[in-house]
C-alpha positions as a Python dict, from the first residue, in 0.01 Angstrom:
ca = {
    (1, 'X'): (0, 0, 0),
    (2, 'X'): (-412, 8, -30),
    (3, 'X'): (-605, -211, 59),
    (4, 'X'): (-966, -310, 185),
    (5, 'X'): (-1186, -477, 429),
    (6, 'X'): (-1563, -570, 435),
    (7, 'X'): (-1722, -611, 744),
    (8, 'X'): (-2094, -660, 896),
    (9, 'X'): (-2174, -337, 956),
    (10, 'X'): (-2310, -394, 1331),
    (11, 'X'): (-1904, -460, 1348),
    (12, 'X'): (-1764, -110, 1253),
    (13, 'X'): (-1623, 8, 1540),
    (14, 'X'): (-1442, -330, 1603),
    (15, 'X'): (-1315, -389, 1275),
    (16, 'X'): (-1004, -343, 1339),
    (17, 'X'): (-940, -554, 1665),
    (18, 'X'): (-852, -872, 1580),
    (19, 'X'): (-1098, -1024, 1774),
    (20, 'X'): (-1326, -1256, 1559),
    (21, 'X'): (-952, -1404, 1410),
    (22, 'X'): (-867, -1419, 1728),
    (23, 'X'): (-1178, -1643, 1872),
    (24, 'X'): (-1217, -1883, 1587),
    (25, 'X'): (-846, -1841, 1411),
    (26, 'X'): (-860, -1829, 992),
    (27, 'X'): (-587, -1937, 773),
    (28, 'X'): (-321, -1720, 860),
    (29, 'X'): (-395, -1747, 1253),
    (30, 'X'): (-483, -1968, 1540),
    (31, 'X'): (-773, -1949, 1765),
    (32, 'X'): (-624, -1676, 2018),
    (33, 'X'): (-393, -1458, 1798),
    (34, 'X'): (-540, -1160, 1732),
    (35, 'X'): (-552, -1112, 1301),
    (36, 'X'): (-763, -810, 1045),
    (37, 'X'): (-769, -988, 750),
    (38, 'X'): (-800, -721, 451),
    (39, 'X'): (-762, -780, 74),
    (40, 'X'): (-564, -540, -162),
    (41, 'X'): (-866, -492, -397),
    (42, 'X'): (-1229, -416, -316),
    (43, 'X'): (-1371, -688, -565),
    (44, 'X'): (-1103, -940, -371),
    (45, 'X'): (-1222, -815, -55),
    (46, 'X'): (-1598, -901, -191),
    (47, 'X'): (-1518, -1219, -283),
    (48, 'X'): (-1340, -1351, 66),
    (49, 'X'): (-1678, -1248, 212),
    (50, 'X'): (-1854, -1394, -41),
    (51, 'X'): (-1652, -1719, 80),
    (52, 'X'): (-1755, -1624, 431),
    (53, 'X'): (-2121, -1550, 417),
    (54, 'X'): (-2411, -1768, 324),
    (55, 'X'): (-2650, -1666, 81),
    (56, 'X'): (-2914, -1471, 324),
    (57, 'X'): (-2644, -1328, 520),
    (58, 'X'): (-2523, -1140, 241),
    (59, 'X'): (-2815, -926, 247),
    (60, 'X'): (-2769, -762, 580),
    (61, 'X'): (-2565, -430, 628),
    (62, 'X'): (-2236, -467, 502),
    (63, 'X'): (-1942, -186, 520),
    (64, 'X'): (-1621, -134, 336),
    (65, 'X'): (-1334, 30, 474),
    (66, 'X'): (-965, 174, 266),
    (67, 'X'): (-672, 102, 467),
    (68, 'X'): (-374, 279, 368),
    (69, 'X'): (-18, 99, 500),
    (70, 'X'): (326, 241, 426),
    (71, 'X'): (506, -46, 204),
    (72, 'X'): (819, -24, 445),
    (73, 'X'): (608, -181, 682),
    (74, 'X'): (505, -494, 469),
    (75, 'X'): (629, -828, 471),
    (76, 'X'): (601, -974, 161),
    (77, 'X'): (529, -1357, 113),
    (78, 'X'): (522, -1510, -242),
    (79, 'X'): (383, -1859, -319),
    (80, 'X'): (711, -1967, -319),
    (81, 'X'): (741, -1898, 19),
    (82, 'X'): (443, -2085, 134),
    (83, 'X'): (431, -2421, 273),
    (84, 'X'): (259, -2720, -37),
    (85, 'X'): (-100, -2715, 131),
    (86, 'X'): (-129, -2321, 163),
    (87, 'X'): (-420, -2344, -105),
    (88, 'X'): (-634, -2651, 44),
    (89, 'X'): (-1002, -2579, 119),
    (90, 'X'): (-986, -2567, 507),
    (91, 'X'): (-718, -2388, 685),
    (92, 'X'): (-438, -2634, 804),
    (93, 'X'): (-205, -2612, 1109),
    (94, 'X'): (108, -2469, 818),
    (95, 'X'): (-50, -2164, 716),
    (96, 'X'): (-223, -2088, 1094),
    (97, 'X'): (185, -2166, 1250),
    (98, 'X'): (320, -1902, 971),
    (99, 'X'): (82, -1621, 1005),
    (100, 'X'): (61, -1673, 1425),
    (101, 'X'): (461, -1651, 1439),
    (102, 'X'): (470, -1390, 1186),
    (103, 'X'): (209, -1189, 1454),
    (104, 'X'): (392, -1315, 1783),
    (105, 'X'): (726, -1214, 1654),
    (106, 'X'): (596, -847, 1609),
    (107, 'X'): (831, -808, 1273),
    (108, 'X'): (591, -571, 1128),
    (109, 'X'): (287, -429, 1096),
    (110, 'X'): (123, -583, 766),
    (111, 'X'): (192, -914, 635),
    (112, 'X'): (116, -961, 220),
    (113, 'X'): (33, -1364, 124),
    (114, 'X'): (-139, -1450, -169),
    (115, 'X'): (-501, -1524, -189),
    (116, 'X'): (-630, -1862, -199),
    (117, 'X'): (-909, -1792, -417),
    (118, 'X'): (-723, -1608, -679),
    (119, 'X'): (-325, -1704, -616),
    (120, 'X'): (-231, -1431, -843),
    (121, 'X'): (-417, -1180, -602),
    (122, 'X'): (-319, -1013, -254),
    (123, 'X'): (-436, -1018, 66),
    (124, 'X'): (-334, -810, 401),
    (125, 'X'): (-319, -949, 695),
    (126, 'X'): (-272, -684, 992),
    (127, 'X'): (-148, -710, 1357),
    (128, 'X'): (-330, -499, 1561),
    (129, 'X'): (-107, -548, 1848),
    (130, 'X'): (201, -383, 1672),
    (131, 'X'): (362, -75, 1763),
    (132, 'X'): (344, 59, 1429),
    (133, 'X'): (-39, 28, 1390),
    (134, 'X'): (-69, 424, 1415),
    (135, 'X'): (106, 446, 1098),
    (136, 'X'): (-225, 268, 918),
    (137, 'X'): (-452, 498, 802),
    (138, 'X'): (-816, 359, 781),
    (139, 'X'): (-1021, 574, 608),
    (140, 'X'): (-1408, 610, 725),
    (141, 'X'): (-1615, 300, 629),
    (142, 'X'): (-1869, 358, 319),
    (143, 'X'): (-2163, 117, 254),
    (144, 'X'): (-2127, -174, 102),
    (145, 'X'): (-2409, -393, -54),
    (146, 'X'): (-2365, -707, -241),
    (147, 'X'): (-2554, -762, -597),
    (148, 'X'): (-2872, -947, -554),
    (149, 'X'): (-2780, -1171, -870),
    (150, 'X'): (-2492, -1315, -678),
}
C-alpha cells in the first residue's frame, strides 16, 4: 500500500518518530502515544497540511516523502467501523481512545481510517514503535512547495 507524508522540511530526519503526535496527540492519538500520520494520496496528504498550516506557514520549506507498506500489515477501518462523532471538527476522546489502543495493542504496523476531510479518501496512520516497522519502505523525501494561489 502507498502512501504519503508532508512534513516541514527542518523535520526530515524526524519524520518518522512519532513525536509531534505524540506531544500534542491528533485525532487518532492522545497526547503521549507516539503516531506518523500519512495520507494514501499526495494531493490528500496536501490538503491535511493545508488543514494544519496557516497561510504564511505554508510558504516555508516543505518535503514529501512515499511510504511503501505491505497490505498484510494493514488494518483496515471503514466508516462503519467508526464511532458517530469520528468526522466533528476537533478531535474527540472516541477517535484519540481507538487509534491509542489500536497503537498500544501493537496489532500491526499501519492502521487505514478514512479521512475526515474527504470520507471517501484514506489516510495511514503508522506506529513507529512496532516490530514490523522495518518492513516500511520510505523512500527519500523530494521537495514539496505549495501553490501560491492557495
Amino acid at each position: 500500500m502507498q502512501a504519503f507524508r508532508i512534513v516541514k522540511e527542518r523535520h526530515v530526519l524526524t519524520a518518522f518518530s512519532g513525536d509531534g503526535a505524540r506531544e500534542y496527540g491528533g485525532r487518532w492519538n492522545r497526547p503521549g502515544v507516539p503516531m506518523v500520520y500519512a495520507a494514501r494520496t499526495r494531493a490528500l496528504a496536501a490538503l491535511e497540511a493545508l488543514a494544519h498550516f496557516a497561510g504564511a506557514e505554508r510558504r516555508i520549506s516543505f518535503v514529501t516523502f512515499e511510504i511503501d507498506v505491505p497490505d498484510a500489515l494493514v488494518v483496515r477501518l471503514s466508516p462503519a467501523d467508526l464511532p458517530s462523532d469520528w468526522r466533528s471538527e476537533e478531535p474527540r476522546a472516541s477517535t484519540q481512545d481507538l487509534g491509542s489502543a489500536w497503537q498500544l495493542g501493537g496489532r500491526s504496523v499501519a492502521l487505514l481510517v478514512p479521512s475526515v476531510l474527504i470520507p471517501q479518501e484514506y489516510s495511514l496512520m503508522l506506529n513507529p514503535g512496532h516490530p514490523d516497522t522495518r518492513k516500511v519502505m520510505v523512500r527519500y523525501p523530494e521537495a514539496f512547495r505549495f501553490d501560491g494561489r492557495i
